[in-house]
N, C-alpha and C positions, 0 to 999 in steps of 0.2 A: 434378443439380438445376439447373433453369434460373437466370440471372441476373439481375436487379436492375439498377435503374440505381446502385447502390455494388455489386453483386454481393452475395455471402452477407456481408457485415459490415453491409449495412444493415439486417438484419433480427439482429445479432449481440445488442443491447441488451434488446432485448423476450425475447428467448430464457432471460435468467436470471430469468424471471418461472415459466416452466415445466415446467424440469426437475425444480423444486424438488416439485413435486406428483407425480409417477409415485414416486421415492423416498421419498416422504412417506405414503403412504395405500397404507391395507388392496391387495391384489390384487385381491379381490373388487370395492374400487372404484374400481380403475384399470381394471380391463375392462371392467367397465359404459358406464366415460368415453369418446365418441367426439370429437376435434377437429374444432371446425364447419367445412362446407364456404366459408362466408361470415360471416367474423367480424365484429363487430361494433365500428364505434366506433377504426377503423384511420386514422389523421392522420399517419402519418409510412412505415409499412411499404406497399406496394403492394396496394390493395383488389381485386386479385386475387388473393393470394393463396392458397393450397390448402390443404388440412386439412395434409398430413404437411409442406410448406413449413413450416406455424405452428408445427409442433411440434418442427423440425430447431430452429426459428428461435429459440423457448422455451427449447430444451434450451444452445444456445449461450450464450443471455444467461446465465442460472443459474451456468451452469461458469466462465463469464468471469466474474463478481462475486462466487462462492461463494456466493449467494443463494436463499432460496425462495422461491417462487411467490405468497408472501404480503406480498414485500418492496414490491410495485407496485399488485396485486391485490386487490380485497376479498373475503376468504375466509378462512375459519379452519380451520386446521392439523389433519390429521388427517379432516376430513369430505368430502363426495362433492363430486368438481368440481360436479357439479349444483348443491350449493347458493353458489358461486361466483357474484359480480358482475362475472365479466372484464371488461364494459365499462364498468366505472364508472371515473371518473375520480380519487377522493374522495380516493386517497395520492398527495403531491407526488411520489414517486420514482416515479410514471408519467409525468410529463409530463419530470423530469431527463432519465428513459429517451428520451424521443423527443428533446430537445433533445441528447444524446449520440446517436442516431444520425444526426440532421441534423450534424451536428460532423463523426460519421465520412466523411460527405457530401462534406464540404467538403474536409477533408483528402484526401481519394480524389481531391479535383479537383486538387488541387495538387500531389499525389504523379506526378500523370500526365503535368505538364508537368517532369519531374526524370528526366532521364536514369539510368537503373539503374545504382549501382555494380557491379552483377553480373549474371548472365545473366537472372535474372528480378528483378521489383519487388516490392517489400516488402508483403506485406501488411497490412492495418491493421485491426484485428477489436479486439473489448473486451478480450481477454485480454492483447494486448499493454501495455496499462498497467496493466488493473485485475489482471490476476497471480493470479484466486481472491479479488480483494477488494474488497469494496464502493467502498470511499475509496485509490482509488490512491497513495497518500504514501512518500515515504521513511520513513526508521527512523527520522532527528533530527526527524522531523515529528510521527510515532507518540509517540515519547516526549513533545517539546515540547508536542501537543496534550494529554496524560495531566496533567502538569504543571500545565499550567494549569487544566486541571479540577479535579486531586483533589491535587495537590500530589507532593513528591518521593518519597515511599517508593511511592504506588503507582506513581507512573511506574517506575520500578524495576523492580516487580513488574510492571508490561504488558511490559514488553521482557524478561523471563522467559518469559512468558503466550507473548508471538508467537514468540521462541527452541522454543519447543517445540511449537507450532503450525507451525511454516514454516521449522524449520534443514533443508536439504535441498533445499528443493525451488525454492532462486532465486530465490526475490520478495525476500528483503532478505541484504544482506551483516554478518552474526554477527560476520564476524571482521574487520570495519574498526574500524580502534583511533580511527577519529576522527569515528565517531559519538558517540560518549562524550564527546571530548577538546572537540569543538564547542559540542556541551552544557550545558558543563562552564563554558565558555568563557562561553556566554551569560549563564549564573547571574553569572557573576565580573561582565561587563556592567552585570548588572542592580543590583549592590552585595548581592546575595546569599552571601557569601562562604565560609559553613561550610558549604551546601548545595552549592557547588561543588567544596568541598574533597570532600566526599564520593562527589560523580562521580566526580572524579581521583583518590580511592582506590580505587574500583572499578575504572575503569579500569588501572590498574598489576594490582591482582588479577587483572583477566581475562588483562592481556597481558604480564606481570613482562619480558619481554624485547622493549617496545618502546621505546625511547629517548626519540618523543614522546610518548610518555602519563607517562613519566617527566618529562620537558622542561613537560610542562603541568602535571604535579602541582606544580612547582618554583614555576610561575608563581602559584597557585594562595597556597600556601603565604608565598612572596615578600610577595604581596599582603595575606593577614593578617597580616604580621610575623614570620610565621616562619623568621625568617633564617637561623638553622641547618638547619633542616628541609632549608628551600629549597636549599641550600646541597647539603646529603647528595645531595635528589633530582637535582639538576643535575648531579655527579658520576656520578650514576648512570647518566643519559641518555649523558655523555660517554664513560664505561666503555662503553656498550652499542653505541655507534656516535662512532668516532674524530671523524667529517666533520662531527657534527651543532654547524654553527656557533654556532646559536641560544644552546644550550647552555652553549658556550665563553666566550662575550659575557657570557651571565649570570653565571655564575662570576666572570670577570673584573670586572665590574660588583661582584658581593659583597663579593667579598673586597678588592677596592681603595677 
């Protein structure tokens, strides 16, 4: 396939608009569908572009954001691209789309004056951030934004939801104890204190032999007043790991 002036990632964005439709609809009306020779209403991908180019290019964006065809597009789910408005403009996550391929634009210009740490250069395509997902974020992001929408249990419950949608396959780290611990931490910030403590039980449940999710529970506890508590869990942390200072300090602190 020929190149582009970003190469194949400039046309990476518009691609999760596409794939989502040949997966979506009958056979009967995916064959009927031919990809136009001269598409319509192109501001950002190259208006030369070729039928099987636009649909490499579709099928890219799709995979990089997990997306359907209807996430940009005006058209509804299940019926013949024919009745499709590709060129309309009407969902804002068509113009995010071209404002993220100009991005990748730009980054591609910058990546070129950076000397390769290895024999070739990095390439820079939607999947490298977006991972299969629309809103490229971290975990403490994922949860924090749940949080704030609907409050603590179902945050909870989303970082369940995505544990079982995405343990495996890389986009986020299950087993850092200091997603939780961070958290946890912000609630405590915020003077939300038995919502926090509740993190840092969690946390300990997930990970009974990390020292700081023990270390944070203390803190946690410390700061409602539960100074015995606190107390136990700081031992615990110090049991679990000789060196963890923090720990030590607390203790010392306590009990003097």
């Amino acid at each position: 396939m020929r190149k582009f002036r970003c190469d194949y990632r400039y046309f990476h964005l518009w691609n999760i608009i596409v794939m989502l439709l040949f997966s979506a609809m009958p056979l009967a009306a995916q064959e009927k569908w031919e990809w136009p020779e001269h598409p319509l209403n192109l501001t950002t991908l190259p208006s030369d572009l070729t039928a099987s180019e636009l649909r490499e290019a579709m099928k890219d964006f799709t995979s990089g954001l997990g997306v359907r065809c209807n996430y940009c597009h005006v058209g509804e789910e299940g019926k013949p691209f024919s009745t499709w408005d590709f060129a309309a403009d009407d969902k804002p996550n068509k113009e995010r789309a071209r404002e993220m391929i100009r991005m990748l634009g730009s980054i591609d210009e910058h990546l070129a004056k950076i000397k390769p740490s290895g024999e070739t250069r990095v390439n820079m395509i939607c999947f490298t951030c977006h991972r299969g997902r629309p809103r490229p974020m971290t975990l403490n992001e994922e949860i924090t934004e749940a949080y704030r929408k609907n409050g603590l249990q179902p945050a909870i419950a989303h970082l369940s939801e995505l544990k079982e949608k995405y343990y495996g396959k890389g986009i986020y780290n299950f087993e850092d104890v200091g997603v939780l611990t961070a958290f946890g931490k912000s609630l405590l910030d915020s003077s939300k204190s038995d919502e926090a403590l509740t993190v840092f039980q969690l946390n300990v449940e997930k990970f009974p032999q990390s020292s700081w999710a023990w270390s944070a529970f203390g803190d946690g506890q410390m700061k409602t007043g539960n100074k015995e508590e606190a107390i136990n869990s700081f031992e615990k942390a110090l049991e679990l790991d000789s060196h963890n200072r923090y720990a030590k300090g607390m203790l010392d602190k306590l009990k003097n």
